[in-house]
N, C-alpha and C positions, 0 to 999 in steps of 0.2 A: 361440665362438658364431658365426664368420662360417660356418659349414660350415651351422649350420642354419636360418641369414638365408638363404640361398642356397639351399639345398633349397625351403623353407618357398617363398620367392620363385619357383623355378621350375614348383611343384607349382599355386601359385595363377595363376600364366601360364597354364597347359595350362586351369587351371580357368574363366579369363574366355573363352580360346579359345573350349573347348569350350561357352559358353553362346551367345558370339556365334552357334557354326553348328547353336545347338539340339540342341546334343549330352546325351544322359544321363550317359556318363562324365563329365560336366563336376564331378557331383556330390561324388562320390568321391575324383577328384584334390583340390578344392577342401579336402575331410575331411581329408585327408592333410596339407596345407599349413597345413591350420588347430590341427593338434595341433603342428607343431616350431615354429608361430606361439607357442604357450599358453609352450611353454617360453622363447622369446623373451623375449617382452614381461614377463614375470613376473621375469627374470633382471636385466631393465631399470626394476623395478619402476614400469611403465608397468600397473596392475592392470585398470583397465578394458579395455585391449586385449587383454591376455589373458582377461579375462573375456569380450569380446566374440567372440571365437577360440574358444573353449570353446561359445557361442552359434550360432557359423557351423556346429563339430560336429554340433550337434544339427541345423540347417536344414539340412546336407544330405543328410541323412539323409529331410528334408520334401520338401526338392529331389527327391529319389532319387524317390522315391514319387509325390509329383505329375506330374514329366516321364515317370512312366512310363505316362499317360492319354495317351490317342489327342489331338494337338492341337487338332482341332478341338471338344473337349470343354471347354476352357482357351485362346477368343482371347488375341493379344497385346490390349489397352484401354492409354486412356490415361485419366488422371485430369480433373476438372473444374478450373477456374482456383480455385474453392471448395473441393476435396479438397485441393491444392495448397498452398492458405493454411493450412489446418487442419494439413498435414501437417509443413510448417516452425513453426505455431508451438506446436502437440504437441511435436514435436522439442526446442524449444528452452526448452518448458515441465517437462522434463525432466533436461537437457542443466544448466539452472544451478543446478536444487537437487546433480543428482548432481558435480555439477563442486566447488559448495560443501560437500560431506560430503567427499570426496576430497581437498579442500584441505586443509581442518580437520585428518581422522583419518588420511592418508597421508603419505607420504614422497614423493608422487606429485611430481615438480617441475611438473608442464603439466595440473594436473588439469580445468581448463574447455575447452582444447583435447581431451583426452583423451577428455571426458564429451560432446563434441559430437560427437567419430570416431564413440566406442561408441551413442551414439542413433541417429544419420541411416545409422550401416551399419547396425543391425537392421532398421531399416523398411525400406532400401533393399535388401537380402539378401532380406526377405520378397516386398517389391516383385517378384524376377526371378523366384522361386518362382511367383508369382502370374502371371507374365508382363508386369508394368505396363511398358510402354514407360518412363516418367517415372524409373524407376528408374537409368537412365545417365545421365541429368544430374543427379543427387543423388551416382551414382558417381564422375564429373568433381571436384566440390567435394570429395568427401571425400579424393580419392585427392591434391588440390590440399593439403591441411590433412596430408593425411600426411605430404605430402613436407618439410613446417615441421617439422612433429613428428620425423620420423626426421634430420633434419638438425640439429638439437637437440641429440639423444640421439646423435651420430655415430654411426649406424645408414647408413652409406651405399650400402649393397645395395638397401637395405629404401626408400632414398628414390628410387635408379633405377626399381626396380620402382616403387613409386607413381608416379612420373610416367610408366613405362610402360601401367601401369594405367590411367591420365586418358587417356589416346590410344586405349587398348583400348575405354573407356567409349565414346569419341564413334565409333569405329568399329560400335560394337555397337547404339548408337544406330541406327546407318544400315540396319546390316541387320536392323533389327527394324520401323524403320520403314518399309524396304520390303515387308518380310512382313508388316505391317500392313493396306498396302494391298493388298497382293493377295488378303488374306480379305475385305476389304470392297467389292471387286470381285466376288467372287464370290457 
């Protein structure tokens, strides 16, 4: 399985790359890394992540489609300090029923950690689709929570990459908030 932690891991490098510099290919690589992800996490009977990964399929697929509007049709925004609230505690109003069905009816060993990756990455995956800037620091934590998770499960590809990922996030952070400002200069 290290062959396809490492695939999987390289395929979603190219795929944050390619979001950081607003690229379309970003989409499709991410697809790709998100299918030998489904067999991953499923082999690791970590279900939600692979259910989450089977989730990223379909959004980039949404990705695909949306990045392919002229951007000035779709500014990067950010959220209110109110959207914000709502959005973590959505997240986490979710996050413990689903963490406690997982408990119960899985074999799942990290089901509440699991069920908060699988919540805060859909909205946050939705979030880049959308363009929300807010989206890289929900990335930061998540990919923070990975690297617990895959260090766990001795998944130790899969936790390089995650903290390479949290690096990715705050660098992505930077150039979106500078293209942030430069539409709103104009």
């Amino acid at each position: 399985m290290r062959w396809v932690e490492l695939f999987s891991a390289l395929l979603n490098i190219g795929y944050v790359l390619g979001l950081i510099w607003h690229k379309r290919w970003a989409w499709p690589a991410g697809g790709l890394g998100c299918i030998l992800a489904v067999w991953l996490f499923f082999d690791q009977h970590l279900y939600l992540e692979a259910l989450l990964n089977v989730a990223y399929i379909d959004m980039a697929g949404y990705g695909w489609m949306r990045w392919g509007q002229p951007r000035d049709e779709f500014p990067i925004y950010s959220l209110s300090m109110r959207q914000k609230a709502a959005w973590i505690l959505g997240g986490l109003a979710v996050t413990l029923p689903l963490g406690g069905l997982f408990s119960e009816f899985t074999p799942n060993p990290n089901p509440f950690l699991d069920a908060g990756i699988f919540t805060f990455s859909l909205a946050a995956t939705y979030g880049q689709a959308q363009r929300c800037l807010d989206n890289w620091w929900a990335w930061i934590a998540i990919n923070a929570a990975m690297v617990a998770l895959c260090l766990i499960r001795d998944m130790p590809i899969y936790a390089v990459y995650s903290a390479f990922m949290a690096g990715m996030a705050w660098k992505g952070w930077g150039n979106w908030k500078r293209e942030s400002r430069a539409q709103d200069e104009t």
